[in-house]
Every structure is written in structure tokens, then in C-alpha cells.
Phi, psi and omega in degrees: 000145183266195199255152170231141195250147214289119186294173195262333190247172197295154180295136187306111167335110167334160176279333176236106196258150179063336197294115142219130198241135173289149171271143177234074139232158164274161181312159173254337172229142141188149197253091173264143189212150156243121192305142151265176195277298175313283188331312145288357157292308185300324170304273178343323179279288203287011176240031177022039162290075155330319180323117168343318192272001180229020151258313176224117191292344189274335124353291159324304209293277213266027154237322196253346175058028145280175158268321182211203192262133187269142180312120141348127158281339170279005188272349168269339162308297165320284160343300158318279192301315167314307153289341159302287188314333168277317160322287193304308178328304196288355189270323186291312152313302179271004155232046157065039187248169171257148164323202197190125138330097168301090202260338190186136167221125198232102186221110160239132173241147228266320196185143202274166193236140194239157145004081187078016175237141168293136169238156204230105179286118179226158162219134176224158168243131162275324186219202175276146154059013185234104186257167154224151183208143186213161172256151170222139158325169182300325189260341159123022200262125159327129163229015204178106196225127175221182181216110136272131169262126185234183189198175193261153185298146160220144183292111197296007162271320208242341187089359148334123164298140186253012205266354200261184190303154176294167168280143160315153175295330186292346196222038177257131186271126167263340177260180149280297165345312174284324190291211170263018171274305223280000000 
């Protein structure tokens, strides 16, 4: 890791320090899990994010007045959408629906999220093809709050909604000449 140098005065005050605030409804789903220090290594590498602050925990403490190393904010977006999406699929599945598309995503966070602390991943749907989801902290306080919008599969030959029963095998075009190329 490389060297940083070290402040002269005591390390910066969390931004909220005590402050926590609930979403306020419960989840219709929701998934807990705790990021490891390798997981924000791996994030990092692939989004060739370097920072000190998803990496070297001393660094945190004693420049940034974290407590541990903090969760990426587009990598809890990443979580979110992997859990909506695993929910609606299987919701989707038991009432004889197609998955549904991730068309617009709207998110923001409120309070970091560390290392080796539990979070807790939630989803409710507010309307048709419209959810919301967040995270809450270790203490049950939001800390990642979004509105995903999905809209139905459509067939990229013809703009058919694909969401209603699947097609017979008999009214699958096998050439281009039968699809919507022709």
C-alpha cells in the first residue's frame, strides 16, 4: 500500500455522526449480507477505482475519521439491482409472468457503509413496473435509498410485449424470412 501522510490534528468528524434515519415502510423482500475488505478489492480492480478509502483500513482511521474501509456507492447500487432482480424474477415466476427490464435507475447515499459491517438489502414495489429500494446500516438506519423503474420484455423482432404466456414452439418463426427481418 502506498504511504499518506498523516494529518497534523486528530482525524475529521464522521459527517452524521448518531443521526439515524428509517425508511418508512417494510420491505417486501430483503437480503442481508456483509461486504468483505476482498470484495472492495475486487470492486475496485474492476472499476479501476484505486482509492485509499475502499482499501487501506489505516488510511481510513487516521486520514478520513472512518472506522473501517467504506462500501463503494456504485457497488450498493450493484446489490440493489442484483436483489430486485433476483425477487421480481422469482415473483414473476410464481405468477406465471416474464421477468421484467431495468429501464431507469434513481439513487442516493445517505450514510457510508463499511467493511465487515452487516447491511441489510431491501425491496418494495410502489406501483406497476416501479420499485423501491434501499439499504439500511448495521444499526437499521438508511443508508442507500433508490426508485427503480422496469417495464416488460418485448420481442426485439416484432415490439411484441413478451410478458403475457410464452409462445407455443408452433409460433416461434425458425427463419428470418418468417420473423420481423423479412
Amino acid at each position: 500500500m502506498r504511504d499518506h501522510p498523516r494529518p497534523a490534528e486528530a482525524p475529521p468528524t464522521p459527517a452524521f455522526p448518531g443521526t439515524v434515519v428509517s425508511h418508512p415502510h417494510e420491505p417486501e423482500y430483503s437480503h442481508t449480507l456483509t461486504p468483505t475488505a476482498a470484495l472492495l478489492f475486487r470492486f475496485s480492480a474492476l472499476t479501476f477505482n484505486a482509492h485509499a478509502i475502499h482499501l487501506d483500513k489505516q488510511y481510513c482511521r487516521d486520514v478520513e475519521g472512518h472506522r473501517n474501509l467504506l462500501v463503494h456507492g456504485p457497488l450498493t447500487v450493484v446489490l440493489m439491482l442484483q436483489i430486485l432482480q433476483g425477487y421480481q424474477a422469482a415473483k414473476a415466476k410464481e405468477e406465471g409472468k416474464n421477468r421484467e427490464l431495468i429501464t431507469h435507475v434513481d439513487y442516493r447515499n445517505l450514510a457510508p457503509l463499511y467493511a465487515e459491517e452487516e447491511m441489510k438489502v431491501c425491496v418494495r414495489q410502489k406501483a406497476d413496473h416501479v420499485w423501491a429500494t434501499w439499504i439500511e446500516g448495521p444499526d437499521g438506519g438508511l443508508a442507500v435509498r433508490g426508485t427503480v423503474t422496469m417495464a416488460p420484455r418485448t420481442d426485439a423482432r416484432t415490439g411484441d410485449d413478451t410478458s403475457s404466456e410464452a409462445k407455443s414452439v408452433e409460433e416461434i418463426p425458425t427463419t428470418a424470412e418468417e420473423g420481423a427481418l423479412a
